[in-house]
Structures are given as structure tokens and as C-alpha cells.
PDB file of N, H, CA, C and O in Angstrom:
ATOM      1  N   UNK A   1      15.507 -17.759  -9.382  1.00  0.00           N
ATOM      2  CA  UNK A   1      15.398 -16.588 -10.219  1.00  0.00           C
ATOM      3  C   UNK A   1      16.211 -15.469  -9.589  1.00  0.00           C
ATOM      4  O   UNK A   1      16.396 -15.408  -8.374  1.00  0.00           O
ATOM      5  N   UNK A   2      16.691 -14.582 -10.463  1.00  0.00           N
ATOM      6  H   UNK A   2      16.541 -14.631 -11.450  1.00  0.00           H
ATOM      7  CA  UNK A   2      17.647 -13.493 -10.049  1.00  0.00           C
ATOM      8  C   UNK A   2      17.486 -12.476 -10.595  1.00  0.00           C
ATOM      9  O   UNK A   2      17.608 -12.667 -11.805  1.00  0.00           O
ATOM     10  N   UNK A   3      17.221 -11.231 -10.318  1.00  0.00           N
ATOM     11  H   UNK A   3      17.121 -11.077  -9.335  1.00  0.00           H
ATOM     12  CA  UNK A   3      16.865 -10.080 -10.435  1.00  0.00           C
ATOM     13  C   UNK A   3      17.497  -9.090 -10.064  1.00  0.00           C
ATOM     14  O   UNK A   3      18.107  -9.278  -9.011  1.00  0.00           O
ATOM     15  N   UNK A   4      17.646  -7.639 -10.716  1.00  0.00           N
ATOM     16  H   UNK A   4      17.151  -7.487 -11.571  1.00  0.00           H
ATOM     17  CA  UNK A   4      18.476  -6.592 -10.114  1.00  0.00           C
ATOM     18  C   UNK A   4      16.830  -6.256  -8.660  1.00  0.00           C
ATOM     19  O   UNK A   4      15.640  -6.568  -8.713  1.00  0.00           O
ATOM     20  N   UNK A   5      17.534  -5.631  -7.749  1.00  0.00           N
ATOM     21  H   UNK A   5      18.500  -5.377  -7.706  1.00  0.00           H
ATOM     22  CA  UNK A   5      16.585  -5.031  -6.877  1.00  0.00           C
ATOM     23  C   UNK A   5      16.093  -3.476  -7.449  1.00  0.00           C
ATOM     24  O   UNK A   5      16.805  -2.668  -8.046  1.00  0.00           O
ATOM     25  N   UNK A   6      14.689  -3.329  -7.084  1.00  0.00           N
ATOM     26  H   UNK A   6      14.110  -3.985  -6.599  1.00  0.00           H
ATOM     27  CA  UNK A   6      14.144  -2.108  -7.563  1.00  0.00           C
ATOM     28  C   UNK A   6      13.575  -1.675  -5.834  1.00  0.00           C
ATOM     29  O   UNK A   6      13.633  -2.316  -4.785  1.00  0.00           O
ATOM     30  N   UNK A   7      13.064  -0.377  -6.142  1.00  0.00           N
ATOM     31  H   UNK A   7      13.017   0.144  -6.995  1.00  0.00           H
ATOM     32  CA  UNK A   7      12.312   0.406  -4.967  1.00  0.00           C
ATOM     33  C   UNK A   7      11.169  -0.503  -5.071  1.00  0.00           C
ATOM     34  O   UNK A   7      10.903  -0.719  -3.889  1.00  0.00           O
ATOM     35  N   UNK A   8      10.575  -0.973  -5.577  1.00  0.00           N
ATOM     36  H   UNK A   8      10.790  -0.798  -6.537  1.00  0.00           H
ATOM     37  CA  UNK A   8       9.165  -1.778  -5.289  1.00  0.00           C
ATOM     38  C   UNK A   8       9.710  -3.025  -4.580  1.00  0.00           C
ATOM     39  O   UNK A   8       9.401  -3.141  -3.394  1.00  0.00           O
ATOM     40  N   UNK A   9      10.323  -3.786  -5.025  1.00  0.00           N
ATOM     41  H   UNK A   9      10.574  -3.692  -5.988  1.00  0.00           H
ATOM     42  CA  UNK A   9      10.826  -5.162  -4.407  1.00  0.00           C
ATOM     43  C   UNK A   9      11.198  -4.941  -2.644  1.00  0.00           C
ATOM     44  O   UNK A   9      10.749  -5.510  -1.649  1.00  0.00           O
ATOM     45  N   UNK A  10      12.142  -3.933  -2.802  1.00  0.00           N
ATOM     46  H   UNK A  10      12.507  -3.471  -3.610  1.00  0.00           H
ATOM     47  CA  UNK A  10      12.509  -3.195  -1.582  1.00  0.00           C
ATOM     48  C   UNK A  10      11.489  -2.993  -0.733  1.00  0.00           C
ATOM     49  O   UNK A  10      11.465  -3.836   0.164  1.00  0.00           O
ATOM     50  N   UNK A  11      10.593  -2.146  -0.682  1.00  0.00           N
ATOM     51  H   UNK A  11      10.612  -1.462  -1.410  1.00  0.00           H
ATOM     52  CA  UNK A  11       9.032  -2.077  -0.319  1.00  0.00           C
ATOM     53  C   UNK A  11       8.042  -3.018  -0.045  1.00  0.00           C
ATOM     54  O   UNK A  11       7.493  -3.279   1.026  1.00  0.00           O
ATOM     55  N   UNK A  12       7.902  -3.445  -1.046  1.00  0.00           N
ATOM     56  H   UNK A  12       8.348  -3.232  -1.916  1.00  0.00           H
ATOM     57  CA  UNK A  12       7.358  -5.042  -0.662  1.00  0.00           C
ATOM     58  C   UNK A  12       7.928  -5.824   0.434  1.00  0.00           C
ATOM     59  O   UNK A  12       7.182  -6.143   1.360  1.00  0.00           O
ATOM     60  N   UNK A  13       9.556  -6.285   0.450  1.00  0.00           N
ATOM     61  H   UNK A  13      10.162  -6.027  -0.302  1.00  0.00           H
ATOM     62  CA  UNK A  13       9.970  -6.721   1.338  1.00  0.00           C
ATOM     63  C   UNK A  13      10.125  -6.544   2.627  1.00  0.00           C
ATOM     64  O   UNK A  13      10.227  -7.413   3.493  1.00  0.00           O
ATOM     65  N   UNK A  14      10.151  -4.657   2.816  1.00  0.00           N
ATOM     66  H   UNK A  14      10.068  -3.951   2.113  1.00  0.00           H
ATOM     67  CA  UNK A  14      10.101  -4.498   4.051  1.00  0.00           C
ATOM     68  C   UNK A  14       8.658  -4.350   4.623  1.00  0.00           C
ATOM     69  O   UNK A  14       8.334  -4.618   5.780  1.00  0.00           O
ATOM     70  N   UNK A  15       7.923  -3.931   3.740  1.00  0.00           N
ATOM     71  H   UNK A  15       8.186  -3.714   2.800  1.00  0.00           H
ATOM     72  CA  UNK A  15       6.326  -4.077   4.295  1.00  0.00           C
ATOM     73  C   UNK A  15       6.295  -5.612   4.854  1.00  0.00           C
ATOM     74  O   UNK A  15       6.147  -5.722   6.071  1.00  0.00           O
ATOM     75  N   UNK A  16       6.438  -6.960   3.984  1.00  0.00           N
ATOM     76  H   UNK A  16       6.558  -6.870   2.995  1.00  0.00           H
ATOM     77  CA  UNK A  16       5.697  -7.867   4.235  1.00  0.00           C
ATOM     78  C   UNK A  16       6.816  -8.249   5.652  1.00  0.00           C
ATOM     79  O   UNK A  16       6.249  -8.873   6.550  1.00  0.00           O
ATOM     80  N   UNK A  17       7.921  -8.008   5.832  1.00  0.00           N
ATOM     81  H   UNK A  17       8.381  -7.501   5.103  1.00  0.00           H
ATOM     82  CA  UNK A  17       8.587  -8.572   7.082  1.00  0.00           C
ATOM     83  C   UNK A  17       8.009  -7.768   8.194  1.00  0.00           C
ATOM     84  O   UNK A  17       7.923  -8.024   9.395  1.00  0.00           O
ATOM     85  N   UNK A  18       7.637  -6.743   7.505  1.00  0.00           N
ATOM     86  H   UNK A  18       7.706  -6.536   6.530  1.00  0.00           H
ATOM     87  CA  UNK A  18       7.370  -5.762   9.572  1.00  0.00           C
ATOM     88  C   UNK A  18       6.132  -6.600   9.638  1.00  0.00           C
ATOM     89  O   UNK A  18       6.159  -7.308  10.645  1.00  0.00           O
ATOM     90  N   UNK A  19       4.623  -6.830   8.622  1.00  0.00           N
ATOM     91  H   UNK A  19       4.602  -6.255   7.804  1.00  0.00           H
ATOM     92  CA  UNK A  19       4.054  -7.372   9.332  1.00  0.00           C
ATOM     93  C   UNK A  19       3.739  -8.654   9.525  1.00  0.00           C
ATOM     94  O   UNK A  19       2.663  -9.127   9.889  1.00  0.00           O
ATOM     95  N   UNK A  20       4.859  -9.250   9.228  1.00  0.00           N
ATOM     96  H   UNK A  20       5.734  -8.866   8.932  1.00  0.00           H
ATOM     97  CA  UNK A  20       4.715 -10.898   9.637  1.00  0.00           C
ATOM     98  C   UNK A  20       5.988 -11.112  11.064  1.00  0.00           C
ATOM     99  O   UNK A  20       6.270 -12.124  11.707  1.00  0.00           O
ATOM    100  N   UNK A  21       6.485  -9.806  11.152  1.00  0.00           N
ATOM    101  H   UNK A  21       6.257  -8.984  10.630  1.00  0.00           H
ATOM    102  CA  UNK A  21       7.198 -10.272  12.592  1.00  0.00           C
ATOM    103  C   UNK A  21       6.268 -10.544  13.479  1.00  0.00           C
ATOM    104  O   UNK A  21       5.190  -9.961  13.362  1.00  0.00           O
ATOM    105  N   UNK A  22       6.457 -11.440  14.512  1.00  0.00           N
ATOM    106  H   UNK A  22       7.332 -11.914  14.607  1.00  0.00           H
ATOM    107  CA  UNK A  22       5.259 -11.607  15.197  1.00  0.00           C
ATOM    108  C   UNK A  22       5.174 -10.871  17.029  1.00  0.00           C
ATOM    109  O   UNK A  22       4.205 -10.799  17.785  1.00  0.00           O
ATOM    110  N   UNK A  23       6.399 -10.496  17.199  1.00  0.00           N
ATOM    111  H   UNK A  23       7.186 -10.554  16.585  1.00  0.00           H
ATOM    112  CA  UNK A  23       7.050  -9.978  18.162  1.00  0.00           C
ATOM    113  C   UNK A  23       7.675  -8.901  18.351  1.00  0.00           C
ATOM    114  O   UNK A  23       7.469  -7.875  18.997  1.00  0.00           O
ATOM    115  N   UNK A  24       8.702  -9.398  17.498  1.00  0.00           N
ATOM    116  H   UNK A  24       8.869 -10.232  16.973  1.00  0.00           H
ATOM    117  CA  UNK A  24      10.253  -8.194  17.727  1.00  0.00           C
ATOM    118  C   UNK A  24      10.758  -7.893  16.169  1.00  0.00           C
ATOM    119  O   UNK A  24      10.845  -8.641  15.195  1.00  0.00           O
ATOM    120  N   UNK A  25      10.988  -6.797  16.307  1.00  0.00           N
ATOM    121  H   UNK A  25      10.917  -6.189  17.098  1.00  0.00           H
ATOM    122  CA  UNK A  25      11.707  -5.995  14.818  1.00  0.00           C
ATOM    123  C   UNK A  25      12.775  -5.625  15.095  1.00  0.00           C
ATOM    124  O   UNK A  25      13.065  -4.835  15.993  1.00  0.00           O
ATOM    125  N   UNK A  26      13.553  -6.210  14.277  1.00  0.00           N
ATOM    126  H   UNK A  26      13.317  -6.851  13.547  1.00  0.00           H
ATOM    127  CA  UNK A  26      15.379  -5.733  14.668  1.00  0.00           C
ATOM    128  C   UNK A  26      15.956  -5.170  12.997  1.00  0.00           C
ATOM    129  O   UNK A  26      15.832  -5.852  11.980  1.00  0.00           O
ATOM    130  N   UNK A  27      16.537  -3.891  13.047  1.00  0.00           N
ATOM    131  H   UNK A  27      16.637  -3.337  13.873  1.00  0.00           H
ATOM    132  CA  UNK A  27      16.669  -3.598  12.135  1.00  0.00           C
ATOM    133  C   UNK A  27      18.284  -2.262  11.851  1.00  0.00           C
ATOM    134  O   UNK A  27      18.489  -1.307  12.601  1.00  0.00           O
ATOM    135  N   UNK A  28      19.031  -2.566  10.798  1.00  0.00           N
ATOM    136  H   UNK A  28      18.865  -3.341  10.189  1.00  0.00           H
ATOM    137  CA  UNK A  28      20.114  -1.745  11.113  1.00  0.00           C
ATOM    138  C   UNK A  28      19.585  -0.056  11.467  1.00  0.00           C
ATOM    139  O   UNK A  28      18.523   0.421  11.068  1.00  0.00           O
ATOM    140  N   UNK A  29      20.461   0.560  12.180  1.00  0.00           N
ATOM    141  H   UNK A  29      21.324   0.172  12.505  1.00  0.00           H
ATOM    142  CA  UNK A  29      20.279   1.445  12.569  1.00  0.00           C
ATOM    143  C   UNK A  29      19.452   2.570  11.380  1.00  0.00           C
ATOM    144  O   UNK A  29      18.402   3.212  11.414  1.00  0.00           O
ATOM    145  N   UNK A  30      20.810   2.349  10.141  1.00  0.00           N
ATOM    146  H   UNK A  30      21.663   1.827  10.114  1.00  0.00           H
ATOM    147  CA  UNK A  30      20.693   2.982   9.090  1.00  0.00           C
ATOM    148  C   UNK A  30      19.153   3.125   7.857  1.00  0.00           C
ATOM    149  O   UNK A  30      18.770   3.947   7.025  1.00  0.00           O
ATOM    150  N   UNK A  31      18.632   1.680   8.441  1.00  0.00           N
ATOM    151  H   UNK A  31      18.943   1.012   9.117  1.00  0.00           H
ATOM    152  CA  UNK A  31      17.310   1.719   7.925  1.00  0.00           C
ATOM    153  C   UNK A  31      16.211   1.841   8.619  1.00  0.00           C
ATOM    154  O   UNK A  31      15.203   1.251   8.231  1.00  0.00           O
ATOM    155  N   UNK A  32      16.180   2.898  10.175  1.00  0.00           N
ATOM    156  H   UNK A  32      16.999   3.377  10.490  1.00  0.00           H
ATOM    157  CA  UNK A  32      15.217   3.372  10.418  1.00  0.00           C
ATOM    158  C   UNK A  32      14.082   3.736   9.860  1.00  0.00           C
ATOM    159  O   UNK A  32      12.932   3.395  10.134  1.00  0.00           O
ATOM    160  N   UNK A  33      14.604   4.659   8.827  1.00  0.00           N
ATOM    161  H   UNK A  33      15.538   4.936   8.604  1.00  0.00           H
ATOM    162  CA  UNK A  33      13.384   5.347   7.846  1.00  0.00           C
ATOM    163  C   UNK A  33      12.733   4.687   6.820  1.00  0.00           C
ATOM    164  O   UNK A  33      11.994   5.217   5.991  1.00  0.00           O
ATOM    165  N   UNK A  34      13.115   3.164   6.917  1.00  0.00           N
ATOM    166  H   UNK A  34      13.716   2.733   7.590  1.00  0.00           H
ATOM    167  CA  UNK A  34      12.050   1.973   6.238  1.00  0.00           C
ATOM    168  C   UNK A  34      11.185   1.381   7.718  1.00  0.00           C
ATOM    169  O   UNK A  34      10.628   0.294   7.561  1.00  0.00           O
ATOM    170  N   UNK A  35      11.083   1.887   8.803  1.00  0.00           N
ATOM    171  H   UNK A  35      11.536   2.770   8.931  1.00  0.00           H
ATOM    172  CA  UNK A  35      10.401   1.436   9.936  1.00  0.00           C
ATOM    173  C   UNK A  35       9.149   2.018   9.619  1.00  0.00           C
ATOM    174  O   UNK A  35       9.252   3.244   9.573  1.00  0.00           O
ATOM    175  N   UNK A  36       7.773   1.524   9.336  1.00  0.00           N
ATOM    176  H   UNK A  36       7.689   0.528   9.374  1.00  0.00           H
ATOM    177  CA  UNK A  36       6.706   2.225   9.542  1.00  0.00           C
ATOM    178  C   UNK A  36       6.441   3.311  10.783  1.00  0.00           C
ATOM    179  O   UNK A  36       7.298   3.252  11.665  1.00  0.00           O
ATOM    180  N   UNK A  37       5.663   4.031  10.928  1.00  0.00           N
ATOM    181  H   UNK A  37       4.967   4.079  10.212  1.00  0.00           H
ATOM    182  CA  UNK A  37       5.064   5.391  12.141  1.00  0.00           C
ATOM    183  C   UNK A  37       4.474   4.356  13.050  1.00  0.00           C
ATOM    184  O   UNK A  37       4.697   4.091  14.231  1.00  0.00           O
ATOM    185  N   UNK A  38       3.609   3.815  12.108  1.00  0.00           N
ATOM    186  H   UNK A  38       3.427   4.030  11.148  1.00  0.00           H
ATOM    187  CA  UNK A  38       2.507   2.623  13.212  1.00  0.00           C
ATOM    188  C   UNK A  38       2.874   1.200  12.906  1.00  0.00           C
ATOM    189  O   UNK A  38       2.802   0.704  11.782  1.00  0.00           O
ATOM    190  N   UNK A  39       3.203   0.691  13.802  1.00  0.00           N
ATOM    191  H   UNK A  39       3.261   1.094  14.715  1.00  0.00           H
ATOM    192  CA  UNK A  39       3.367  -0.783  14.008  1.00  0.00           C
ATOM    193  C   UNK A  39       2.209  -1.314  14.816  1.00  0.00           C
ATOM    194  O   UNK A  39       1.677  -1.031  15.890  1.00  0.00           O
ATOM    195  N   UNK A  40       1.933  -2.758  13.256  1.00  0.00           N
ATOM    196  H   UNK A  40       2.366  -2.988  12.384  1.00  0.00           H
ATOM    197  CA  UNK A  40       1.174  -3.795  13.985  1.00  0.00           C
ATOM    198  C   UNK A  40       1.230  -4.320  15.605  1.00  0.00           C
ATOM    199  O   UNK A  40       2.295  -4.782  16.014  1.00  0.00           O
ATOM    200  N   UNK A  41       0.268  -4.250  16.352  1.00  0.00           N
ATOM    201  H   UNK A  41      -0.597  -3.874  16.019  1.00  0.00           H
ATOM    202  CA  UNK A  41       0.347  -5.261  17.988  1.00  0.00           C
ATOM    203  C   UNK A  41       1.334  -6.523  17.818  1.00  0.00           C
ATOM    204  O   UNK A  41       1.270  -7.310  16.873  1.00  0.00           O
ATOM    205  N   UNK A  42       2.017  -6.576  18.602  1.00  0.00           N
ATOM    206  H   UNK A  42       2.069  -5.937  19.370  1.00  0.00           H
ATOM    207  CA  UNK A  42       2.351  -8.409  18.741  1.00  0.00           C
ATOM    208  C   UNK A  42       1.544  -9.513  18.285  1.00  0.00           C
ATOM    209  O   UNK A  42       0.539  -9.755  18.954  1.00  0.00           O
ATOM    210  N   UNK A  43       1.783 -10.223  17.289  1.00  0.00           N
ATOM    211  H   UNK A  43       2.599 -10.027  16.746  1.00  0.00           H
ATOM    212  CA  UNK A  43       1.254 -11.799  17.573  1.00  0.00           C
ATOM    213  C   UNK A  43       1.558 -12.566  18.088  1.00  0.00           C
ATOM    214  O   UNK A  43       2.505 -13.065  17.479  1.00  0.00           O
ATOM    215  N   UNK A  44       1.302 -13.210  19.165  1.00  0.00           N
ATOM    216  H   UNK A  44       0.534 -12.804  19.659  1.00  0.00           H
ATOM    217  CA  UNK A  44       1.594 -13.797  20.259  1.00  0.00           C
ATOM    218  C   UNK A  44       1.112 -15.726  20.035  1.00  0.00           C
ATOM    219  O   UNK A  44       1.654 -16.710  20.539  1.00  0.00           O
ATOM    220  N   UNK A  45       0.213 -15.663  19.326  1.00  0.00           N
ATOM    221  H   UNK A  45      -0.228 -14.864  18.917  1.00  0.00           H
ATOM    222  CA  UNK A  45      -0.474 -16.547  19.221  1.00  0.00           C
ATOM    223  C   UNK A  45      -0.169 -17.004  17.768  1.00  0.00           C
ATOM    224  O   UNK A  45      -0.392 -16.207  16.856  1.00  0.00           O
ATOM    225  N   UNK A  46       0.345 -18.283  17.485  1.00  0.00           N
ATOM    226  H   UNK A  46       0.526 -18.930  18.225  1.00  0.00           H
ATOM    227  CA  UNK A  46       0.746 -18.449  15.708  1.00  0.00           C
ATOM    228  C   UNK A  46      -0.685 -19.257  14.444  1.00  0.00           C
ATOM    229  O   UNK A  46      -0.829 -19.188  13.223  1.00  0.00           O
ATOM    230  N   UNK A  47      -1.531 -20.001  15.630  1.00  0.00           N
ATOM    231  H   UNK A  47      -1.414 -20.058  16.621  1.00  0.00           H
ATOM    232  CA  UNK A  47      -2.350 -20.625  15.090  1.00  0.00           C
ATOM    233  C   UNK A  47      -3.731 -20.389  16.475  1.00  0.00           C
ATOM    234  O   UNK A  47      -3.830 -20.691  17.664  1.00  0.00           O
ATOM    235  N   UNK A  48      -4.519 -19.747  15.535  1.00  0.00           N
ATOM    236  H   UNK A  48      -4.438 -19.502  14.569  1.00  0.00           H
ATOM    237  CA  UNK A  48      -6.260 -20.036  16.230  1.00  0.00           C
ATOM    238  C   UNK A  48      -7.190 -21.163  15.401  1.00  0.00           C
ATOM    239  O   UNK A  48      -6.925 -21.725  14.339  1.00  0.00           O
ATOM    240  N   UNK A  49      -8.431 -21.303  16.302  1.00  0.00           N
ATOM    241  H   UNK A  49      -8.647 -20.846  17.166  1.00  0.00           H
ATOM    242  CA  UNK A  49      -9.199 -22.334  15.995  1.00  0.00           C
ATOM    243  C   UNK A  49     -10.268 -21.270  15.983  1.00  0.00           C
ATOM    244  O   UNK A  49     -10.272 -20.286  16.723  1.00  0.00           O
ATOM    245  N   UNK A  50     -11.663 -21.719  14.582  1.00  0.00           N
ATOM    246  H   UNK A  50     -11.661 -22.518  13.981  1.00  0.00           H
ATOM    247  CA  UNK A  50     -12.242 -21.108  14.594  1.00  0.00           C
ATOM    248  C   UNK A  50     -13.877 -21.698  14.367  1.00  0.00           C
ATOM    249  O   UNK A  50     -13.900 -22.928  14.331  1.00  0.00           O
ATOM    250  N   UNK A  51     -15.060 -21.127  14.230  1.00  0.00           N
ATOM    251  H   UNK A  51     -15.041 -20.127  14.260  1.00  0.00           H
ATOM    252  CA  UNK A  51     -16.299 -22.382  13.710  1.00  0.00           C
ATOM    253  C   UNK A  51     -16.789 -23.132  14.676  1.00  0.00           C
ATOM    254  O   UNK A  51     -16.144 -23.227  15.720  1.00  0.00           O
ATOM    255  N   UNK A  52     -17.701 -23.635  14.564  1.00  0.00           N
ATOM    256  H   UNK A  52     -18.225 -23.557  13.716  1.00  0.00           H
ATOM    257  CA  UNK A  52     -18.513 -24.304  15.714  1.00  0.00           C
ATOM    258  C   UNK A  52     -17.695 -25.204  16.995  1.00  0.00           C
ATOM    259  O   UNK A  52     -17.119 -26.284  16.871  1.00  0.00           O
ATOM    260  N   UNK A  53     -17.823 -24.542  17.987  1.00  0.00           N
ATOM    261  H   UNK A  53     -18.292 -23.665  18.088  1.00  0.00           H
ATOM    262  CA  UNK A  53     -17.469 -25.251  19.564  1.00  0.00           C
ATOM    263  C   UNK A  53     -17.822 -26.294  19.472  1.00  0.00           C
ATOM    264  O   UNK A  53     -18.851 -26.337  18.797  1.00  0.00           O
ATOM    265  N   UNK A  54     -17.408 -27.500  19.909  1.00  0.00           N
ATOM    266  H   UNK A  54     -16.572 -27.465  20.457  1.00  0.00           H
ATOM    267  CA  UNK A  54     -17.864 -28.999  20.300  1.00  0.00           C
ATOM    268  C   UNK A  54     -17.174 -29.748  21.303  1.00  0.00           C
ATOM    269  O   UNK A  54     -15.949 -29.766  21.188  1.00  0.00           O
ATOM    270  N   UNK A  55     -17.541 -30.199  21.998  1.00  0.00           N
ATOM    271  H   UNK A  55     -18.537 -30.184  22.091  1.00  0.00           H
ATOM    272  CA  UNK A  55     -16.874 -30.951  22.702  1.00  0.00           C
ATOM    273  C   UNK A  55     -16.910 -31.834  23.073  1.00  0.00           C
ATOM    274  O   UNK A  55     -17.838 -32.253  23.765  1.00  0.00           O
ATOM    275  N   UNK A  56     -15.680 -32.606  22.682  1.00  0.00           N
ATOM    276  H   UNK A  56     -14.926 -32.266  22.120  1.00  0.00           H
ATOM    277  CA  UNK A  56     -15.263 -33.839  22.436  1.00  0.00           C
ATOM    278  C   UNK A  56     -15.767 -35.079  23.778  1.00  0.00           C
ATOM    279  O   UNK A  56     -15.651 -35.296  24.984  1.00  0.00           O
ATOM    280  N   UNK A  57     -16.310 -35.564  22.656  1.00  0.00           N
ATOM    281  H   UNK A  57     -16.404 -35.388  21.676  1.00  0.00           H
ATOM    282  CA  UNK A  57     -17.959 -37.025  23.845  1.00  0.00           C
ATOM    283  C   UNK A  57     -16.774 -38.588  23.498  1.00  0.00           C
ATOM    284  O   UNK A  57     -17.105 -39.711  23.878  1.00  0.00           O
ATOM    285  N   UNK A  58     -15.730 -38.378  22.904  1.00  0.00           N
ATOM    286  H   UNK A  58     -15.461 -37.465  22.595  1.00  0.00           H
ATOM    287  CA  UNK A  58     -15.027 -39.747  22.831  1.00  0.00           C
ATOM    288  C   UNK A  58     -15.151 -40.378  21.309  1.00  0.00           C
ATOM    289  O   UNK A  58     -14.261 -41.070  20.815  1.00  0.00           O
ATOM    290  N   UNK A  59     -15.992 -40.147  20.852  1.00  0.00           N
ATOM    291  H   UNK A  59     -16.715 -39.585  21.253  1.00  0.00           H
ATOM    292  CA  UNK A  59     -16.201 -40.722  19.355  1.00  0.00           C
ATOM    293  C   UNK A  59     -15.392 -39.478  18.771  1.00  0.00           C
ATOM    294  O   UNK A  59     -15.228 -38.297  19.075  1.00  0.00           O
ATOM    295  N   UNK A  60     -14.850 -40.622  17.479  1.00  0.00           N
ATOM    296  H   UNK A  60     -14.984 -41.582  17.232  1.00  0.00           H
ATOM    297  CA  UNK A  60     -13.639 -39.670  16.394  1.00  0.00           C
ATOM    298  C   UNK A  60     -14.308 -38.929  15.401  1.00  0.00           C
ATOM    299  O   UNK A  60     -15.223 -39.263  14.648  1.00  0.00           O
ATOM    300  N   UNK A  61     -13.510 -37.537  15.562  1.00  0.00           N
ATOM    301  H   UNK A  61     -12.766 -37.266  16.173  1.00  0.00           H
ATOM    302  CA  UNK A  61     -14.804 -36.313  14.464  1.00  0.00           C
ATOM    303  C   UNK A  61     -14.124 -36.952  12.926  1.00  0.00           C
ATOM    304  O   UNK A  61     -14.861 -36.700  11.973  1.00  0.00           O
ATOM    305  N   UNK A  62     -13.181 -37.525  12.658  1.00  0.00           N
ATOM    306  H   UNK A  62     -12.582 -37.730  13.432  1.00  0.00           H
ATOM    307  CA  UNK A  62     -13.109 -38.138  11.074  1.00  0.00           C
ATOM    308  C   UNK A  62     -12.964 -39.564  11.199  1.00  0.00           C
ATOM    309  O   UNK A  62     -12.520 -40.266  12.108  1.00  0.00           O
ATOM    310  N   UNK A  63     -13.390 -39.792  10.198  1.00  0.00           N
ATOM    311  H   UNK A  63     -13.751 -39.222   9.460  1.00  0.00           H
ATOM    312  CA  UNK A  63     -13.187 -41.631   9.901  1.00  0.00           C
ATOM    313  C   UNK A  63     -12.496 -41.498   8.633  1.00  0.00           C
ATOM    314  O   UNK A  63     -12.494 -40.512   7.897  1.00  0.00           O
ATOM    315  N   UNK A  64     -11.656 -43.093   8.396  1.00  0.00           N
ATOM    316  H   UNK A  64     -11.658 -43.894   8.995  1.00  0.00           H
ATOM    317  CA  UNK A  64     -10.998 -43.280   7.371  1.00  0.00           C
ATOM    318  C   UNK A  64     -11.741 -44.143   6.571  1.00  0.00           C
ATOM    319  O   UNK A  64     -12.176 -45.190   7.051  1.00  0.00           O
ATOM    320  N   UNK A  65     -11.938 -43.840   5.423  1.00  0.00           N
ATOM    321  H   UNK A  65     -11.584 -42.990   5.033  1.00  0.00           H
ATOM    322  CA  UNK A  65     -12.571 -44.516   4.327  1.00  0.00           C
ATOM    323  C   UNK A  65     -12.204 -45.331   3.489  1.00  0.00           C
ATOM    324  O   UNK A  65     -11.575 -45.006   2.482  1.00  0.00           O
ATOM    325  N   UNK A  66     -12.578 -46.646   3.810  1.00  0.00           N
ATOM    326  H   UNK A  66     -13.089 -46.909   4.629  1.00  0.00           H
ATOM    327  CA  UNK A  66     -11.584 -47.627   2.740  1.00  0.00           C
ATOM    328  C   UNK A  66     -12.841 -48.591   1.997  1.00  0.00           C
ATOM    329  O   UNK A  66     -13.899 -49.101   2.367  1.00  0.00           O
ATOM    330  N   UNK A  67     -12.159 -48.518   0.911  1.00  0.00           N
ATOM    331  H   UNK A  67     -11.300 -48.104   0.610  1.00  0.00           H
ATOM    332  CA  UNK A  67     -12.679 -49.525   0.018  1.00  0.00           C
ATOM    333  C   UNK A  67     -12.786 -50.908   0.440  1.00  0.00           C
ATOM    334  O   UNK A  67     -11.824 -51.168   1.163  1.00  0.00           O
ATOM    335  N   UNK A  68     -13.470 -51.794   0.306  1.00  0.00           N
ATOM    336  H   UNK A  68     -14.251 -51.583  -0.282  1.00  0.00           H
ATOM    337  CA  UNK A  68     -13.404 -53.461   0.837  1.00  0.00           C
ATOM    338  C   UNK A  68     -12.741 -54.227  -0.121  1.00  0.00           C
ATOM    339  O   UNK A  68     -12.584 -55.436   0.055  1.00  0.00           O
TER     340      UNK A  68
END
């Protein structure tokens, strides 16, 4: 799909890239003044685990289910 660009698209785009950088923001000089005041912390980490602790006794937490 192809579209002329508007101020919303623009906006959108730079909102959703500052906060999915997870590190570092590199950006032309000239578009400073699309840099937010406050920037998100670093994400450092790309995937957490969350929900009940267990720890693993040797038996498999899924089984495969087959028909006979």
C-alpha cells in the first residue's frame, strides 16, 4: 500500500521507533525537534519469563499427543 505522508503518520512513526529502540537513538541532526524531552530507559533485555517458578525435576512440562 502507498500513501502520501501526513503529520499523523509522521508522528506515529517517530513515536513508535523512539520507543521500541532498545538502546541507542540515532537520528539526523535536522530532526532533533522530533526527539522526545523524556526518553524511555534502555531495554537491555529482549525477552522475560513470567508466572509460576518451577524447577525443572527431569520430567517434560509438555507431552505430544497422538492419536493411536
Amino acid at each position: 500500500m502507498t500513501q502520501p505522508g501526513t503529520t499523523a503518520l509522521e508522528k506515529f512513526f517517530n513515536h513508535h521507533t523512539v520507543e521500541n529502540a532498545s538502546e541507542w537513538l540515532f537520528h539526523h541532526p535536522e530532526d532533533e525537534k522530533f526527539v522526545p524531552d523524556e526518553l524511555p530507559e534502555p531495554t537491555l533485555v529482549n525477552i522475560a519469563m513470567s508466572g509460576e517458578d518451577r524447577e525443572f525435576d527431569g520430567e517434560p512440562w509438555f507431552t505430544q499427543h497422538r492419536d493411536a
